[in-house]
N, C-alpha and C positions, 0 to 999 in steps of 0.2 A: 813506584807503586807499592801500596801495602794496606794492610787494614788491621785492626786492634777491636777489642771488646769491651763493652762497659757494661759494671754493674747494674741494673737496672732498679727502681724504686718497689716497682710492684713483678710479682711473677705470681700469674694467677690460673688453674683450668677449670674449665668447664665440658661440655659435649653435646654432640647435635640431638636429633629427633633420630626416633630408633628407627634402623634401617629397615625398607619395604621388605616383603616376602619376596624370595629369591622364584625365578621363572622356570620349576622343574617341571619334567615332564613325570607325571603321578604312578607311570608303570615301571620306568625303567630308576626312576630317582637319579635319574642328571639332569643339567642346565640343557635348557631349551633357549634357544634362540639366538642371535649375537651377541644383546645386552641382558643375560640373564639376574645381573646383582644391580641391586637398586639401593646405594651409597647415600647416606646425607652425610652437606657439606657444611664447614663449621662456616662461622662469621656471616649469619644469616637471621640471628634473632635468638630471642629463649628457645629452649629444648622445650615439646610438646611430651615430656615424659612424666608430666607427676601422678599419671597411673601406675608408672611403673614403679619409681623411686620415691620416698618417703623425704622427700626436701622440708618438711614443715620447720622445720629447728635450722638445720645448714643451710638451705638457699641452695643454689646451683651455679656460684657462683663461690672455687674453692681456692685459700690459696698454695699454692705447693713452690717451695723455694729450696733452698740447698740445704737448707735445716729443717724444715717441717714438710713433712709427706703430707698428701693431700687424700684424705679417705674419703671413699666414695659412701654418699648414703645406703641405708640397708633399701633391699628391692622388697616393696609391698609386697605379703603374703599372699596379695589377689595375683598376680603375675604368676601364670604357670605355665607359661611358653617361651622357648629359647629366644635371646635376640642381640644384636649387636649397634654401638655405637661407635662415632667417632671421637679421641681425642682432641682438644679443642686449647690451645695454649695460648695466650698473652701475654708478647716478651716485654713488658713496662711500654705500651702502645697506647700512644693517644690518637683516638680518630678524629678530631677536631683538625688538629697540626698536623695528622699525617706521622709525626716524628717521633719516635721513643722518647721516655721519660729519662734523660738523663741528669742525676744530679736534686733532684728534686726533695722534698720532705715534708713531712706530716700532710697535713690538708690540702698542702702543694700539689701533692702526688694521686691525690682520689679523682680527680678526674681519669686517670689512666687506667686500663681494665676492669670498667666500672661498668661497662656494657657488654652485651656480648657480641655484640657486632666490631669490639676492637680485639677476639680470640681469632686470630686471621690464619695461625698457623695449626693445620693437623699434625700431629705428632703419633698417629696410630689408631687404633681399631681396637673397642676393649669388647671381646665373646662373653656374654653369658648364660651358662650351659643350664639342662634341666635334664633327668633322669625320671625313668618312668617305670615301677616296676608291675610286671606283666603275666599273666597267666602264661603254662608251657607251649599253650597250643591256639595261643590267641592276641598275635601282638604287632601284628604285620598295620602298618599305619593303612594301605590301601593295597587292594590285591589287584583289583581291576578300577578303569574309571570310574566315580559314582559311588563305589559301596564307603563303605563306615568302618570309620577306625576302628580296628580292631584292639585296642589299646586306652580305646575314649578316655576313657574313665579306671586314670589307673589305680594301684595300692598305694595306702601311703607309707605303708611298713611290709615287710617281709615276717612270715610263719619262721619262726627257727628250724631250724632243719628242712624243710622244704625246697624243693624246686622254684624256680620262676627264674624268667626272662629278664632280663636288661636291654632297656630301651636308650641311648642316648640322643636327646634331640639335636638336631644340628643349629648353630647363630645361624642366619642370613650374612652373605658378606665372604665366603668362601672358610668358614669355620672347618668345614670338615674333606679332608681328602677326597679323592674319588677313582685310586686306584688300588684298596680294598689292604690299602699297607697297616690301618689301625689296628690297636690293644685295648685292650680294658682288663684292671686287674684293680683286685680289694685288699687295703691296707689298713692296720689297726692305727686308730687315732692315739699321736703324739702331743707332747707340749709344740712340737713342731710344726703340726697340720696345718696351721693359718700363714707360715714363713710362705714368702715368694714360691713358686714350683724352683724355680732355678738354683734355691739354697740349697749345697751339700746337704741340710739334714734334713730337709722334705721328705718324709716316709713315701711318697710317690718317685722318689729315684732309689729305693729299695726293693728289696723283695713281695710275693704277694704273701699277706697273710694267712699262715695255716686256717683259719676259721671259713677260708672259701674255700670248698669242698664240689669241685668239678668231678664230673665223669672221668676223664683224662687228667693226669695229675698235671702235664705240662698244656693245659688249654688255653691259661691266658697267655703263653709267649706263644702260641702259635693259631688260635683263632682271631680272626678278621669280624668284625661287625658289618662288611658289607662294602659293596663301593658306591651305593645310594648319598647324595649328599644332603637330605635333608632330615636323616636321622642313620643312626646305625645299631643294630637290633644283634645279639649274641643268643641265638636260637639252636644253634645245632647242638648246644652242649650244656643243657639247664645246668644254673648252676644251685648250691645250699650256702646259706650263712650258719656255721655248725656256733650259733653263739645264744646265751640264755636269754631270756625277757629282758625288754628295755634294755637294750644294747645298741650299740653304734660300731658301722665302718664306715669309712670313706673309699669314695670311687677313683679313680685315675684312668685318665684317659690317655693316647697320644695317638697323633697320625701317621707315628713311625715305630717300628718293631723297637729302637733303641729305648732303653732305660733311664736315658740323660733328658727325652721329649715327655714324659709324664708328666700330667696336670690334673690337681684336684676338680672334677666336676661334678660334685655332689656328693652328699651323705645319705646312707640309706640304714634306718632304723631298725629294729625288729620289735615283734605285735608286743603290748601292754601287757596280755593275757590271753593265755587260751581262752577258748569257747565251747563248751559242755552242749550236745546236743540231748535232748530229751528223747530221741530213740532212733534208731537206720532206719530212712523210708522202708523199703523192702520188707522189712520187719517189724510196721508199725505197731503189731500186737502186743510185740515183747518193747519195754520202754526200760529208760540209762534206771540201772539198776537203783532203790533205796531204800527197801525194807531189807531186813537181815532176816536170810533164810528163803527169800523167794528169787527165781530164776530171772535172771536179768540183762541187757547187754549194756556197756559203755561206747560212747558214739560220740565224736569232739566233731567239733563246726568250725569251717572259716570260709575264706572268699568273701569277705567283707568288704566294699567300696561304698563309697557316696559322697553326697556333696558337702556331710558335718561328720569329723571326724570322729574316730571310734576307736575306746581301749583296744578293739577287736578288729580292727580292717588289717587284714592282710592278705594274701595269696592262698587260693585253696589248698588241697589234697594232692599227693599223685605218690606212686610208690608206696615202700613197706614201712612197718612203726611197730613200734612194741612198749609195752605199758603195764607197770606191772602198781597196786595200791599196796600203800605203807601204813600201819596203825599211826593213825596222830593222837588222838587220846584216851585209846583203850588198852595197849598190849602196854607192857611196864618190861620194854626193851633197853633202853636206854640208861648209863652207868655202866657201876659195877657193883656187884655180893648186893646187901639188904638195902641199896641206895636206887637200885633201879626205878625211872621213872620215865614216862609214858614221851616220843618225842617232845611234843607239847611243851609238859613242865622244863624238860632238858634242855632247851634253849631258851626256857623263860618268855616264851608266845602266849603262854595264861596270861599275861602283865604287862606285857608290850610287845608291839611289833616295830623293829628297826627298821630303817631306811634298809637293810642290808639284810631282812628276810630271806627273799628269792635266793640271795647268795650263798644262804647257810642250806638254806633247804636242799638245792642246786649239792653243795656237796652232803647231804644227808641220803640221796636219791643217788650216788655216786660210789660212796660206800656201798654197793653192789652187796656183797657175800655177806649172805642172814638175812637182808634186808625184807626180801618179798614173801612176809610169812605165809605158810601155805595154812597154819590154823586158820589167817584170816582169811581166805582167797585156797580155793583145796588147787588151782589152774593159777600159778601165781609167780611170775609173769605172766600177766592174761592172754589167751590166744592171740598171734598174729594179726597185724591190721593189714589188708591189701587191698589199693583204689581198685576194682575191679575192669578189666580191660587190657586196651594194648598198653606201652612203657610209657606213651606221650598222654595219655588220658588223666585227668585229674577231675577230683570233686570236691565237694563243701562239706561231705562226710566222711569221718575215716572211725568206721567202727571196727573194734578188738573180736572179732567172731571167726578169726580165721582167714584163710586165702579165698575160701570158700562163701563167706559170711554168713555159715551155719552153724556155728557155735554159740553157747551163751554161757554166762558166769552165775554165780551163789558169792552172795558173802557172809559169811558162817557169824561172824560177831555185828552187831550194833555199836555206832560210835562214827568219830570224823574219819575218815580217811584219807591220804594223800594221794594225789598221782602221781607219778614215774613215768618221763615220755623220752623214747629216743629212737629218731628215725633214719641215723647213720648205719644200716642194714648190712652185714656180709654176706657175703654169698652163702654162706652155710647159713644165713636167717639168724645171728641172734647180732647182738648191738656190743661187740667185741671190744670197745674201749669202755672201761667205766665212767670214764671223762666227761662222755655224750651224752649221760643221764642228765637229763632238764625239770625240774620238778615245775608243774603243769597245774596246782589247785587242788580244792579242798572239796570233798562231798558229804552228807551224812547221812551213814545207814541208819535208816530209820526202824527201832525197834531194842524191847526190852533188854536187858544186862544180860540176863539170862545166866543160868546152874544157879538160881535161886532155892533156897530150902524154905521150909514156911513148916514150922510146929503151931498145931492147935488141940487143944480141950475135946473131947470127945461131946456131941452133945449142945453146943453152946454157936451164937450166932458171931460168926467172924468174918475180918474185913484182908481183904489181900492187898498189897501192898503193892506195886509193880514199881523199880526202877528203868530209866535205859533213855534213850535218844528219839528227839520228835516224836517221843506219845502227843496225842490229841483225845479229848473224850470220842471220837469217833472210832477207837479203836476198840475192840473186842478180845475178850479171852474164853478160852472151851481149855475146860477138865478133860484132860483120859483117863484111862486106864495106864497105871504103872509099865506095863508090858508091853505099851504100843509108842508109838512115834507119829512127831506135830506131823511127821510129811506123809502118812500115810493115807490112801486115795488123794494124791494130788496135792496135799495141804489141807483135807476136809475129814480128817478124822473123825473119828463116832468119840461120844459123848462118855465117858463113865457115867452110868444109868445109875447105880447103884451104890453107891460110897458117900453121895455128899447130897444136899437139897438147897436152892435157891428159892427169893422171892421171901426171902425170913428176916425180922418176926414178920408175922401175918394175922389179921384179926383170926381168931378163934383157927388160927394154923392154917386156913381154907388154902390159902397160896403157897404156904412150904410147901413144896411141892421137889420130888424127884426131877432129872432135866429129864431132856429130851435130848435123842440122840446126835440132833444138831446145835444144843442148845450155847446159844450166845451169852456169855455175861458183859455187861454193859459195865464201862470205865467213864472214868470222872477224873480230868486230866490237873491235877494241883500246879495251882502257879501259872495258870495259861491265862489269855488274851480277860483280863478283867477276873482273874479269880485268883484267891488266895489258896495258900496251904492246905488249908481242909474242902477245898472246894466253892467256897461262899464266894460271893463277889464284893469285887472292893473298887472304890473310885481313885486311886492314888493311879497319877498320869506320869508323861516326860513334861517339864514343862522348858530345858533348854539343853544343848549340849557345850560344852568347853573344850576344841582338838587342839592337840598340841601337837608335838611332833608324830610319837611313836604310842598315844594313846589319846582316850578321850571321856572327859568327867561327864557324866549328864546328872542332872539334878533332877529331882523328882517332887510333887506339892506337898509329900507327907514321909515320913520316916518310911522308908524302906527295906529294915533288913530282917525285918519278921517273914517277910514275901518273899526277897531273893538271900542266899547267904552266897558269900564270899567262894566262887570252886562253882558254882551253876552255871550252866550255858541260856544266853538269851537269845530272844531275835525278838529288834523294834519294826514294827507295821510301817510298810512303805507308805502306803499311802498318807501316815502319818507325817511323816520327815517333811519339811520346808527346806529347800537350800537356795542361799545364796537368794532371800526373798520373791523366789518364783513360783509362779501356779503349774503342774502337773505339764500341760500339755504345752510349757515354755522350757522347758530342760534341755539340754543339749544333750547328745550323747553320752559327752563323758561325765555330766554334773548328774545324768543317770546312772552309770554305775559307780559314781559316787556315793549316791545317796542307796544304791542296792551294797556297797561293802560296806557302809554304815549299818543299814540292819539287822545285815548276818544273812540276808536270803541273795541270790541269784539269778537273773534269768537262761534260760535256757534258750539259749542264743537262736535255736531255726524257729524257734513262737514265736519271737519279734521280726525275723526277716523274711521267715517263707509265707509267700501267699497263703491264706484261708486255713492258718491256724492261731489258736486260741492259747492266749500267755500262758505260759508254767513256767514254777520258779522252783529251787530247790534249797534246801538250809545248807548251812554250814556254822551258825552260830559266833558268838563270842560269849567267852569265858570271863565272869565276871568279878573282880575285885573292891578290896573298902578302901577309901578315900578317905585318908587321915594329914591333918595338916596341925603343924606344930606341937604333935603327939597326939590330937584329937580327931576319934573318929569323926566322919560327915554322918549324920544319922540319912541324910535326903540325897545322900549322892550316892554312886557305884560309877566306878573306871570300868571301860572296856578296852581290849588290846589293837584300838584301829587309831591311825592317826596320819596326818600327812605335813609333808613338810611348808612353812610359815608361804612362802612364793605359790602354792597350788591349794594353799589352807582351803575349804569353801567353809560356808557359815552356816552352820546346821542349825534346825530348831525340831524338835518333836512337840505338835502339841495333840490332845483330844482329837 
């Protein structure tokens, strides 16, 4: 007796239909019944999977031999539930004959594993995992019969710094343990991350990366997600992803304490971008600070979910934050001796912005010592942010007012501002690694340059001049008295009565007139929405824009640079902007705050989310340059410093 092996013609896999929902009992999360796992078996027909799997191009029908691996199609992005299959093999099988293909060639041989019903042999079970991340205090799939996931509807990114829950779903098919032996631990992505789990250099059979920022420092070798088998959920010990915007980790999971059972089960992201609220409920009187010189509070939003994704979806508030603004184009910090210049110019963000912004900024916010000028900010690092409540509460507000949130801030100068966020907290309340500092966006204090001087003629009828950031002609100016102060009574100073006369010339002088001790003078904002220089109005439009990478030409119907010069900040009208040829109320999420960093304005994130409020948006501007090609200026064009890269480019238009 004996037996021998033959090369076979064809070796080919496939896999069944995806395995039933397993038979748990919904309070205690174990198998109920005798047959609680509901298996499909191969050699029964096509797989009912092209919900799941994206077969259009491969078929489902792979071949995998001793030299070519067989990759599996990617899984539709509609698939957001765990599930398993089975392995499905054909060892050169013809089901006509019954008998392997031995020996066979070319055309000879297509008959054989040409069906699926000749993959007769299972070779294994392939899991595939999903991760769900979750509010601190709300993420338990079912607490009793009947009620609602508390998870529904999860994030699809992580707040940096933040708390939140890890949810791992369990396949169907006995995927996950059930005697509470599992890990979960965060590893920073390698060129290795996509190797087998079982390859020596899989970063999931290493250490956890420092960027996961537990309560306990040893929590992933010794916390359990549960002995529930159809998910396991790491609650007792919120964890933080300590890492900047648009970042990635990857997850690892195992059903065993050992370091050698880790498997990659998902990537989890961190948010696009902060989100600026327009003011703390509690405190709706006082709103996020923008005029220079009036009392203000700063207030960020998140807890973003839904069913169209969003620069901004992540996991809310909980715990302490600290936040301090940086001059971006007013203080002339940056250099050295007669060369100082404003951050802005010192990294060349007048002129473009790089794919690798945040990252510069990220360490400009990190340079800690000097940075948080108190000329600009007299409270600078700004008060204390505390979610208010017990340690597990969290909210979609976290405003800078204090533990109390009775505080509010002044910002002394006019101009753009940075933010500074880091909510790696000591016990002694300040943010002890410089490291942690995460630069968080742009705002701008709206209002004059100010320590202006103005000489005039004694006698003779003169015009004031006001420089400074978001004037609008709706702004107003009142004269004092040398001896007195803007903030006096409130902000509402008395008039100098006597020094000066408005309302001149005037027919037969009737209207020169003395003010009045409240008396308003009325501004006329140059260069704004349809006016030139001196005020007049002019029809010169956007008629297209040109983005490239790290900036973007727009052209304009008519010579442009009597209106704007080279060094002015603009903002183009939303409602204006087309992108990506679609009407207003067809935008996506992100093709909206696409088209809002295109303008230079913002929305203020809880007027688009929170019930029965009404939109505000805030500037921020772009700084604008001349567009010269082949040593020739463009008379009809100006560059502005926004751009994206060629794969996310959208097609912008500005018209009338």
């Amino acid at each position: 007796l004996g037996w021998s092996v033959f090369a076979g013609d064809r070796s080919k896999v496939t896999w069944s239909d995806a395995y039933d929902a397993d038979t748990i009992d919904v309070v205690s999360g174990q198998y109920s019944g005798t047959d609680p796992t509901h298996p499909k078996w191969c050699a029964v027909g096509p797989p009912s999977t092209t919900s799941i799997f994206d077969t259009d191009s491969s078929g489902d029908i792979l071949v995998a031999s001793a030299s070519v691996a067989a990759t599996m199609p990617a899984v539709r992005s509609t698939q957001t539930s765990a599930f398993a299959i089975s392995a499905c093999y054909c060892p050169s099988y013809d089901l006509e004959t019954g008998e392997p293909c031995v020996g066979m060639s070319g055309a000879a041989a297509d008959v054989c594993c040409a069906i699926h019903e000749e993959f007769v042999q299972m070779v294994g079970v392939v899991y595939y995992w999903t991760i769900r991340i979750c509010d601190i205090n709300n993420y338990d799939r079912v607490r009793t019969p009947g009620s609602p996931d508390g998870c529904a509807v999860p994030y699809r990114r992580v707040l940096p710094q933040q708390r939140f829950v890890l949810r791992v779903e369990c396949p169907p098919g006995g995927g996950c343990e059930s005697a509470g032996q599992n890990r979960i631990k965060y590893v920073d992505i390698t060129v290795d991350s996509d190797l087998p789990s079982w390859k020596e250099t899989h970063p999931c059979r290493y250490t956890e990366s420092p960027s996961a920022v537990w309560p306990t420092v040893s929590a992933s070798e010794t916390l359990s997600g549960g002995t529930r088998v159809d998910y396991k959920v790491w609650w007792q010990q919120p964890v933080k992803i300590n890492k900047s915007l648009k970042q990635q980790i990857d997850v690892c999971y195992s059903n065993s304490a050992a370091q050698v059972y880790f498997f990659k089960v998902g990537t989890i992201k961190t948010a696009d971008a902060f989100a600026i609220a327009s003011k703390f409920p509690s405190h709706a009187d006082v709103k996020t600070v923008r005029y220079a010189g009036a009392q203000g509070s700063f207030t960020m939003y998140s807890g973003i979910s839904g069913a169209d994704p969003s620069p901004y979806d992540a996991n809310p508030f909980s715990g302490k934050a600290m936040a301090y603004f940086m001059s971006y184009d007013r203080e002339p910090l940056w250099g050295t001796g007669a060369t100082l210049k404003t951050l802005e110019a010192h990294l060349g963000f007048d002129k473009t912005l790089p794919f690798d912004a945040q990252t510069q900024m990220d360490s400009e916010c990190q340079r800690f010592s000097g940075r948080p000028s108190t000329a600009l900010v007299a409270k600078n690092p700004l008060w204390m942010a505390q979610v208010p409540g017990a340690e597990n509460n969290n909210s979609k507000y976290q405003t800078f007012s204090g533990e109390n949130q009775n505080q509010y801030i002044t910002v002394n100068m006019a101009g753009v501002v940075a933010v500074c966020y880091c909510a790696i907290i000591s016990d002694s309340n300040i943010c002890e690694i410089p490291s942690n500092w995460i630069y968080a966006g742009r705002l701008t204090i709206q209002g004059p340059e100010g320590s202006k001087q103005w000489e005039f003629n004694l006698h003779v009828v003169v015009k004031l001049e006001v420089t400074g950031w978001g004037l609008s002609s709706n702004d107003r100016l009142r004269i004092i008295p040398f001896s007195d102060e803007c903030s006096d009574f409130d902000g509402n100073p008395a008039s100098d009565t006597s020094s000066f006369k408005v309302g001149c010339p005037a027919d037969q002088g009737l209207d020169c007139q003395y003010p009045t001790e409240t008396e308003d003078i009325p501004l006329k904002a140059f260069s704004g929405p349809g006016m030139d220089r001196v005020g007049e109005p002019h029809a010169i439009t956007i008629t297209s824009a040109q983005v490239f990478d790290e900036y973007t030409h727009i052209e304009f119907t008519d010579p442009i640079h009597h209106l704007i010069s080279e060094g002015d900040t603009i903002t183009i009208d939303y409602s204006s902007i087309i992108i990506n040829g679609k009407a207003k109320a067809d935008e996506t999420p992100i093709e909206k705050h696409a088209v809002y960093m295109f303008s230079g304005e913002y929305e203020f994130q809880d007027t688009v989310y929170e019930a029965g409020e009404e939109l505000e948006t805030y500037q921020v501007g772009h700084k604008v340059s001349l567009v010269v090609n082949d040593g020739v200026v463009e008379p009809n064009m100006l560059s502005i410093p926004i751009g994206w890269p060629i794969a996310s480019r959208p097609n912008m238009l500005s018209i009338p």
